[in-house]
C-alpha positions in Angstrom: -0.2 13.4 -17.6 0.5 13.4 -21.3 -1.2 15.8 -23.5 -2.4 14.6 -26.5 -4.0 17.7 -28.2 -5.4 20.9 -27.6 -8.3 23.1 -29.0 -8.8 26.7 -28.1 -12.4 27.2 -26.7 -13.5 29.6 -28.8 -13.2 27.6 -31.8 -14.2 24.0 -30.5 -17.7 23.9 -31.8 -16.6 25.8 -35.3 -14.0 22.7 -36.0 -16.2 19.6 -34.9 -19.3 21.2 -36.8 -17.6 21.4 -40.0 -16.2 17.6 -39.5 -18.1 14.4 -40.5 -20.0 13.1 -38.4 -18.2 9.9 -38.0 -15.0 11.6 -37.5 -16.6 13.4 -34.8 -18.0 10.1 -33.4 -14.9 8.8 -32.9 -13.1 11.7 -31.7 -15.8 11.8 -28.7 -15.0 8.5 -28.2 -11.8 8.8 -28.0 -12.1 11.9 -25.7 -14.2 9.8 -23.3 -12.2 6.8 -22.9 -9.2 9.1 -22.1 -11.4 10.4 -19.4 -12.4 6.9 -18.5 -8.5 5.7 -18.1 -7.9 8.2 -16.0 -7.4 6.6 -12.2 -9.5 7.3 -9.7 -9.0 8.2 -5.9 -11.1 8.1 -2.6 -9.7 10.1 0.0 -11.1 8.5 3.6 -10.4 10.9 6.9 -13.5 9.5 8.6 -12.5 9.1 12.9 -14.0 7.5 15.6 -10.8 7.8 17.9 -7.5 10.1 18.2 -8.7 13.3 15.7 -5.6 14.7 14.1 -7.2 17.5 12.4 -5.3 16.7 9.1 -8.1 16.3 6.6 -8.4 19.5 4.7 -4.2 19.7 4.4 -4.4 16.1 3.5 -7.1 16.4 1.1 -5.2 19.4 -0.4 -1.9 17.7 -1.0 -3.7 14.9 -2.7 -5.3 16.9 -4.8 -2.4 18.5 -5.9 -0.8 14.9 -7.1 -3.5 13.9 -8.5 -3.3 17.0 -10.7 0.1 16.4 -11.3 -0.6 12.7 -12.0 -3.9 13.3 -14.0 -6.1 11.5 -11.5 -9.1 12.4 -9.8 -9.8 12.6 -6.6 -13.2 12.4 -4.5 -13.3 13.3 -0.3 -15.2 11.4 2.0 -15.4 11.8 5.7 -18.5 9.9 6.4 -18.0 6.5 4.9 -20.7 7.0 2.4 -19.0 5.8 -0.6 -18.5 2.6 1.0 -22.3 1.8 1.0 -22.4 -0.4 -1.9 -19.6 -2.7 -3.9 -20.3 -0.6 -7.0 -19.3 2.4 -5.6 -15.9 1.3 -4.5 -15.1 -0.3 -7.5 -14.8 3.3 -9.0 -11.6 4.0 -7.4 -8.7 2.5 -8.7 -7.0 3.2 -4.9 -8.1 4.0 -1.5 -6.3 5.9 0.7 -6.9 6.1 4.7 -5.8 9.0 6.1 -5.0 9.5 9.6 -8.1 7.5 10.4 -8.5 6.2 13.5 -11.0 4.3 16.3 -13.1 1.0 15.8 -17.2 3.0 14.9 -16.4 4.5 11.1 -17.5 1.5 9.3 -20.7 -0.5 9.4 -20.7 -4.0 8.7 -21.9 -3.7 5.6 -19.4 -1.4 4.7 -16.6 -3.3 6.0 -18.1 -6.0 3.8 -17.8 -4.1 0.7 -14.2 -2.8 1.1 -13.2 -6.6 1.9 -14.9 -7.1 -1.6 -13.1 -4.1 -3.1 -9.3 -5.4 -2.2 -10.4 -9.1 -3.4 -10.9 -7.5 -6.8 -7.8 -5.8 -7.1 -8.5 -2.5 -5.5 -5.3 -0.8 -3.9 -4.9 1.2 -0.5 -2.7 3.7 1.3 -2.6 4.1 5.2 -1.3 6.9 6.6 0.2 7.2 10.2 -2.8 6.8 13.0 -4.7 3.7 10.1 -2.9 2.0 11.8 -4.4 3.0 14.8 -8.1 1.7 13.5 -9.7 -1.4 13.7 -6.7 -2.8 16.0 -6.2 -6.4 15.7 -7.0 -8.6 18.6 -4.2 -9.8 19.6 -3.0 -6.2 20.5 -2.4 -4.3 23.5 -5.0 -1.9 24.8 -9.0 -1.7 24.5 -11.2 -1.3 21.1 -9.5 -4.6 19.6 -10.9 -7.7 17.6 -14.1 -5.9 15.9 -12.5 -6.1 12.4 -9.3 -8.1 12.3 -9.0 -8.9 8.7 -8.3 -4.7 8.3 -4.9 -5.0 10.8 -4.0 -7.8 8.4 -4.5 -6.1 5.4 -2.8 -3.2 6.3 -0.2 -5.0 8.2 -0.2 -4.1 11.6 -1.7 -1.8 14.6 0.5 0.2 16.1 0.7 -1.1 20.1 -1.5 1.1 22.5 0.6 2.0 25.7 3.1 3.7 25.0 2.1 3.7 21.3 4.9 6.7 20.1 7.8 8.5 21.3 7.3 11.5 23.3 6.5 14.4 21.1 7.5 14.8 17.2 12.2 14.7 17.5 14.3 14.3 14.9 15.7 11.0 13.8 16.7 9.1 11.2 14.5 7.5 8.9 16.5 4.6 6.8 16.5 2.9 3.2 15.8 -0.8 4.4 15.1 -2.1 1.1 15.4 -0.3 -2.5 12.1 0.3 -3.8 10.4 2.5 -6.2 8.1 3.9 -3.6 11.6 5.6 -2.0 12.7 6.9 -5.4 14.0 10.7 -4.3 13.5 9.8 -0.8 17.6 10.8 1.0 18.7 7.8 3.1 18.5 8.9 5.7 15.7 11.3 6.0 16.3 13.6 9.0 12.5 13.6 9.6 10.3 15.4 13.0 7.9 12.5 13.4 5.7 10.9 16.2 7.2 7.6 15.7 4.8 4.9 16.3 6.0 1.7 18.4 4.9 -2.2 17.2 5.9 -4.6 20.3 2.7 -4.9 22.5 0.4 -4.0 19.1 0.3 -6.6 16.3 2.7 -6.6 13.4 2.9 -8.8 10.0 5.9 -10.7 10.0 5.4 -10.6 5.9 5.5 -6.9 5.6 8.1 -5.7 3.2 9.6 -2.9 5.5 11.4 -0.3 3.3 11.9 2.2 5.7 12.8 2.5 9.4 13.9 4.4 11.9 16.9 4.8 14.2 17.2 3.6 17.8 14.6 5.8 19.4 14.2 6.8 23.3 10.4 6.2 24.8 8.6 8.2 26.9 10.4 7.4 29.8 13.7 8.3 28.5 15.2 5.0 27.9 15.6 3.1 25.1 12.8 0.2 25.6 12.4 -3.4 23.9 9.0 -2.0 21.9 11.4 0.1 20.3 13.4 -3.0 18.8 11.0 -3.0 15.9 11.5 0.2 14.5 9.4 -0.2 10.8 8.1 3.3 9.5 6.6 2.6 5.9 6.2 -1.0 4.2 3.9 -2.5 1.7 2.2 -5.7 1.0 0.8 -7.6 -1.9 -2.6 -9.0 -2.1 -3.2 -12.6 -4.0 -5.8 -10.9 -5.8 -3.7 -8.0 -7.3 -3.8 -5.7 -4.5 -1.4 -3.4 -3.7 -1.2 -2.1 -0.1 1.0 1.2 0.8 1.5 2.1 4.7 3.5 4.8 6.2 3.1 6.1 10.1 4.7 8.9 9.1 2.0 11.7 9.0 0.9 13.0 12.3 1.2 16.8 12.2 -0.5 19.1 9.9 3.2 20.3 8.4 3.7 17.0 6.7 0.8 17.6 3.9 1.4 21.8 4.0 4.8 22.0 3.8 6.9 19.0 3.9 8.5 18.1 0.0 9.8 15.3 0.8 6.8 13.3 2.7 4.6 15.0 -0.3 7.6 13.3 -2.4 6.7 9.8 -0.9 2.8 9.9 -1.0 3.6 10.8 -4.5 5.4 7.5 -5.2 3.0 5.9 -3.2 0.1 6.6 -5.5 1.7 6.2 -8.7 3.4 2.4 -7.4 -0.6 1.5 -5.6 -1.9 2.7 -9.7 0.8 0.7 -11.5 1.7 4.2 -13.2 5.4 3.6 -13.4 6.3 6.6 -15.5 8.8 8.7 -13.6 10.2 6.0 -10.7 13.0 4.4 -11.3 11.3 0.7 -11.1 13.1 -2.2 -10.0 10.1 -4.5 -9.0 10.0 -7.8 -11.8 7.5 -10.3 -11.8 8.6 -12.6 -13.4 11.9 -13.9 -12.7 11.3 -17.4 -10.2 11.5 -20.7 -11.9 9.0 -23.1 -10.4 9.2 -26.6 -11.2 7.0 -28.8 -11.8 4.2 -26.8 -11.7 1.8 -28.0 -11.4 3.1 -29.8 -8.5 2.0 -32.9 -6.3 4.6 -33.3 -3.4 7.8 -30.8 -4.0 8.7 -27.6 -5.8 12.2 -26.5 -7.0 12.6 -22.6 -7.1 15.1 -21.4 -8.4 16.7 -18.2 -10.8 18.5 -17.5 -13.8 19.9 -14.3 -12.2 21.9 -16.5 -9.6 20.0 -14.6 -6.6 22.2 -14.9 -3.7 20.8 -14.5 0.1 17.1 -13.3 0.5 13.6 -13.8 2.0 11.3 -16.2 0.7 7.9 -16.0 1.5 4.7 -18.3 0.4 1.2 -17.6 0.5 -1.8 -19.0 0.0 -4.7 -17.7 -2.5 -6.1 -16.2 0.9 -3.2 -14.2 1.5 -1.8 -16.3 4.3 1.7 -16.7 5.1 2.9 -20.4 4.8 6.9 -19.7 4.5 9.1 -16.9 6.0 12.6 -17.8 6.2 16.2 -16.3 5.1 17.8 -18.7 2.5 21.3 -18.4 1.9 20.7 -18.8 -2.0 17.7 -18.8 -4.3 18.0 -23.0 -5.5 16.0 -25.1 -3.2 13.2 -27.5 -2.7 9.9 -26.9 -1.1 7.7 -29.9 0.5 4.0 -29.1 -0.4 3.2 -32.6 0.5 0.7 -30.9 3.4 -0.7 -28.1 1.3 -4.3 -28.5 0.1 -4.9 -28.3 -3.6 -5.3 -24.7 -5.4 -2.9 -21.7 -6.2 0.5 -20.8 -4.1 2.3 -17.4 -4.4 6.0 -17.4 -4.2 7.6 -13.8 -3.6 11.7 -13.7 -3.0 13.2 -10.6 -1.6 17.0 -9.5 -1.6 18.9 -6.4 -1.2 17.5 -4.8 -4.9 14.4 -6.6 -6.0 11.1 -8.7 -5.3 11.0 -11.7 -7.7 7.2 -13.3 -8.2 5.9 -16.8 -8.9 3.2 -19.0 -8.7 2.8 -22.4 -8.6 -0.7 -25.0 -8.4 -1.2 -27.8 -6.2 -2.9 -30.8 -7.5 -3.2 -34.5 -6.3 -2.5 -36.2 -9.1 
């Protein structure tokens, strides 16, 4: 947080009453809308399922960021700031923390958080979030009561076996470089219950950026739920969203003592509040050529940075995935011919950035 100025407390009052009163005006003003930019956090432990007795460490680790980052932070373990739209949109970022079961939200609750990441609002799930709400087409019982939440978040975690056996060491690996691993060793010998994805339901858009080494299940083997080993991703939402999820976070030792899982929910705040100050940021947004645009039947995309292999993705204005597929180079054509009129997001994904665009389809 950068200081701007300081006045002793003792002699406060004794400077501002000998100032004009417009100067003092404006230097109120100015003091409040310093207080007013200042990003604002809900912290959301609230559990219906699996209780991993985290809140009060978590709570304390966040509020030890947010210090550090000059936020502020507000606790809830009842849902009751989700009662109203206007609430919600206080908080510049929500953060779920080992949440869990499908009976925390009512619907009218559920409605307003929908509303809340719509408008922009950002989110961070940690470790058993994924484990709430499960989408219907996973595994296991308490599925389909709120899907869009799964797909927001991008995945719940599969239900039987749905971890490794106890918290062992292993690997955790740089899959794609991105501010939200800035400090973060690759790998990161890390004690972790490691969730699996297989049998649960897992976005193929996710932009993994760390996962984990070949792990052995329960049963001692190395199973085919462990071929998708994805330990923290994020996700962007068409209407400025940014989503954060790790499933790292299931003992009590990763918010009181852990510097480097402290490190990454760190990062993760200041990436979900666009605070870029102190990561080294390599994300652009604005380096696709679209053309034409607006467009009737086909779009060239393409680069002036001669982008070699990566993912494309498209998406709708609804967040839906229309494209996945590994391109060999970044210079190609795209039929829309089928595509309903309204606005398309292009994202393109190599070994060192995510490149942005946009395009409109109109019948001409």
């Amino acid at each position: 947080m950068h200081a701007f100025f300081t006045i002793e407390p003792r002699t406060q009052f004794a400077q501002l009453k000998a100032l004009p009163a417009c100067i003092i005006f404006f230097c109120s003003l100015f003091i409040s809308i310093l207080s007013y930019s200042q990003n604002r956090i809900l912290h959301y432990t609230e559990t219906s399922g699996y209780d991993h007795q985290t809140r009060s460490v978590s709570l304390f680790m966040f509020q030890q960021i947010a210090t550090q980052l000059g936020c502020v932070i507000d606790d809830d373990s009842t849902g009751q700031n989700f009662n109203s739209p206007a609430s919600l949109q206080n908080y510049d970022l929500i953060i779920f923390s080992n949440t869990s079961g499908d009976g925390i939200l009512d619907s009218l609750q559920k409605q307003n958080f929908e509303q809340y990441i719509a408008d922009g609002g950002s989110f961070i799930g940690i470790h058993a979030a994924s484990d709430t709400y499960r989408h219907s087409s996973a595994n296991g019982a308490n599925t389909g009561a709120w899907d869009w939440y799964a797909e927001m978040l991008g995945a719940s975690v599969q239900q039987n076996p749905n971890h490794v056996s106890g918290t062992p060491v292993y690997g955790v690996y740089h899959t794609f470089i991105h501010p939200v691993i800035t400090g973060i060793p690759d790998p990161w010998q890390k004690t972790e219950e490691y969730y699996y994805w297989e049998n649960g339901y897992f976005d193929s858009s996710n932009i993994v950026i760390q996962k984990v080494e070949q792990t052995i299940g329960p049963n001692m083997q190395v199973n085919s739920y462990d071929s998708s080993r994805a330990v923290t991703w994020i996700k962007y939402h068409p209407g400025g969203a940014r989503v954060f999820y790790t499933s790292l976070g299931h003992a009590v030792s990763n918010y009181s003592s852990d510097t480097l899982f402290y490190k990454l929910m760190s990062n993760a705040v200041i990436w979900c509040t666009e605070q870029t100050s102190g990561l080294e940021y390599f994300y652009q947004d604005r380096g696709l050529n679209i053309f034409p645009n607006p467009a009737n039947d086909l779009v060239h995309i393409s680069s002036n940075n001669q982008l070699g292999s990566g993912h494309l993705l498209v998406r709708n204005s609804h967040g839906t995935t229309l494209v996945s597929r590994d391109v060999d180079t970044l210079d190609l054509g795209i039929s829309i011919t089928d595509l309903d009129d309204g606005l398309y997001f292009i994202q393109y994904l190599n070994s060192s950035n995510i490149y942005l665009g946009k395009f409109i389809k109109i019948g001409f």
